[in-house]
C-alpha positions, 0 to 999 in steps of 0.5 A: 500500500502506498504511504501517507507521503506518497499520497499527499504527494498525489494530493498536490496535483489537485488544484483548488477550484479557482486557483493555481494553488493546491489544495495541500498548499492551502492547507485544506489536507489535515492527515492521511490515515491508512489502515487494513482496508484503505486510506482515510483523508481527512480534510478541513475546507477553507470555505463553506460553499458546498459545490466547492467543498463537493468538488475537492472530495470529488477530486481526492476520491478520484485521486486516491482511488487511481492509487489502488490503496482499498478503500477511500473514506474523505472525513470533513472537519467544519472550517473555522467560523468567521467574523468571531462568531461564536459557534458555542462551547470550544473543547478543552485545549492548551497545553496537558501532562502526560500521564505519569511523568511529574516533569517535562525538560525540553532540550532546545537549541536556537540552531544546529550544530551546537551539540544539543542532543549530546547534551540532552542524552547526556543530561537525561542519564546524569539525571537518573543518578539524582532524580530517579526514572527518567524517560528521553524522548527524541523530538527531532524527527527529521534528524533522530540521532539518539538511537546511535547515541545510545547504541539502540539496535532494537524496535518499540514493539506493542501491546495487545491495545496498540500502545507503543512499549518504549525501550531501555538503554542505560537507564532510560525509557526512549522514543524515537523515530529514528527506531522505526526507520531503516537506516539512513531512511530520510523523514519527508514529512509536512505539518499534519503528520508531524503533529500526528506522530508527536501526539502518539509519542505523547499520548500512546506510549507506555512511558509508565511513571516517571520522574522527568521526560527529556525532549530533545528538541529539533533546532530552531524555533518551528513546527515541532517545537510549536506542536509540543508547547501547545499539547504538552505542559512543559516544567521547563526548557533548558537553552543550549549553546556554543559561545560564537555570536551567531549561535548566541543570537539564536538563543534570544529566540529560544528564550522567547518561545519558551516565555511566550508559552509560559514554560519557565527557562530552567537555564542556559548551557554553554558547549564546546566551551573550551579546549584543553590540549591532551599532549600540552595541557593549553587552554584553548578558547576555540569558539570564544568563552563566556557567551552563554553566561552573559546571554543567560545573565541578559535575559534574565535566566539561569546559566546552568554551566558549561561543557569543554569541547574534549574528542572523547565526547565525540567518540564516546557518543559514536560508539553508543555509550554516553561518556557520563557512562563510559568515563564518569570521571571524566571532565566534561561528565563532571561539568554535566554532572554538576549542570544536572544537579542544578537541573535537579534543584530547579526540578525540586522547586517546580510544581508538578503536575503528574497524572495516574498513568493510563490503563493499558 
């Protein structure tokens, strides 16, 4: 059977009656479902002229029918009032916990390449150690990198209600897409199927009780990260990154998507702060130092501490072992310890609000 991705793809060839555009473009495709008997479309017209909305349905079915994929079912949710209308009671909505787990840390960065998820696996295992179970969950769809650095060669697999057991790895509970996929398999996905797997990681995972769940969160300030503040009830994020300017500008961003869903900002994270010579023993300031705190003392946050640039990091993260694991006495497994414990004390000070987990 075709996939969703293969089907939206046939789905931009249909365009809106009345304009060049596609109907995917405008957003009137909101999922793609696909089960034993065939394929469910559901779809959102931007427009209450019946003879319009018929003639899009019309054109979905005769499209996706062409594909041979079973059954075509189009399901139609009303468009949004207009003028500010009232059209009675809304359905509870914001932000909700996940059953089970009494705080959520969102690892964020403002952009790429500043190590983030390193600190966030690292962070999430250093956690363990000083607030029990923790659960890491990896967010960065397009480029889930978490399995590699945990070493997880196994799938989820699931219980007999269709919940998705999560697996273990050094003392952790994980997800991540990165388990479902064949290796060096791409993510090309838009919006609505983007929010519909965060949701059945949030929702339809067996995450059992945790202490704390660890998001490791994509780069930047866009769909995911919209998609996460406004279903899940963040305790906090943690902000990371590398002393250069260009990073630093980033990092006012991430502040402030945080701020404007009202999470807390548990602090900010300098990496690759510096660089001690293994033959020499030099210091050096690769990347600039001290960024981080005056960022974090500019905006008025926390700065939790920073983490030196050492290969062994690197390597450590390669091989599948965090280096908090494989050499705890190390100095940057000491500098995230000491940025855990920090992360644990403004953990201690949060309110929770942790729900029974669900029966599964």
């Amino acid at each position: 059977m075709s996939s969703p991705q293969e089907i939206l793809a046939q789905l931009r060839s249909i365009p809106y009656p009345g304009f060049s555009r596609d109907i995917v473009s405008f957003g009137v495709v909101k999922d793609i479902e696909i089960d034993s008997e065939g394929v469910t479309i559901i779809v959102a017209p931007t427009t209450e002229d019946r003879e319009i909305v018929q003639q899009i349905c019309e054109r979905i079915d005769e499209t996706v029918t062409a594909m041979h994929v079973g059954q075509v079912r189009i399901r139609i949710t009303a468009p949004a009032p207009r003028g500010g209308a009232a059209a009675g009671p809304a359905p509870p909505r914001g932000p909700m916990p996940i059953p089970g787990i009494t705080h959520i840390v969102a690892v964020a960065s403002g952009k790429g390449g500043v190590g983030k998820s390193t600190v966030a696996t690292n962070l999430a295992v250093a956690l363990t150690r000083r607030i029990g179970r923790v659960g890491l969950l990896d967010a960065d769809v397009y480029g889930p990198s978490i399995p590699v650095m945990l070493g997880i060669r196994e799938r989820p697999r699931s219980t007999e209600n269709k919940r998705i057991v999560p697996v273990t790895a050094h003392g952790l509970t994980v997800i991540s897409m990165g388990l479902f996929l064949d290796e060096h398999a791409p993510v090309i996905w838009r919006g609505p199927m983007l929010t519909k797997l965060l949701g059945e990681f949030f929702r339809n995972v067996e995450w059992g009780d945790l202490d704390c769940l660890v998001l490791d969160l994509p780069p930047g300030t866009g769909d995911v990260q919209l998609t996460i503040t406004q279903q899940i009830r963040l305790t906090g994020g943690v902000i990371v990154t590398t002393p250069q300017d260009v990073a630093l500008l980033d990092v006012k961003r991430g502040i402030k998507m945080f701020q404007q869903v009202k999470a807390p900002v548990l602090g900010v994270v300098e990496n690759m702060s510096y660089h001690v010579c293994s033959q020499c023993g030099q210091r050096a300031e690769i990347f600039g130092h001290g960024g981080g705190a005056r960022m974090a003392d500019q905006m008025d946050v926390p700065f939790l501490g920073e983490i030196p640039l050492y290969r062994e990091v690197r390597t450590a993260a390669d091989a599948g072992v965090p280096i908090v694991v494989s050499q705890p006495d190390h100095i940057a497994s000491r500098a995230i310890g000491e940025i855990a414990d920090r992360v644990a004390t403004r953990l201690a000070e949060a309110p929770t609000a942790a729900l029974a987990p669900l029966a599964s």
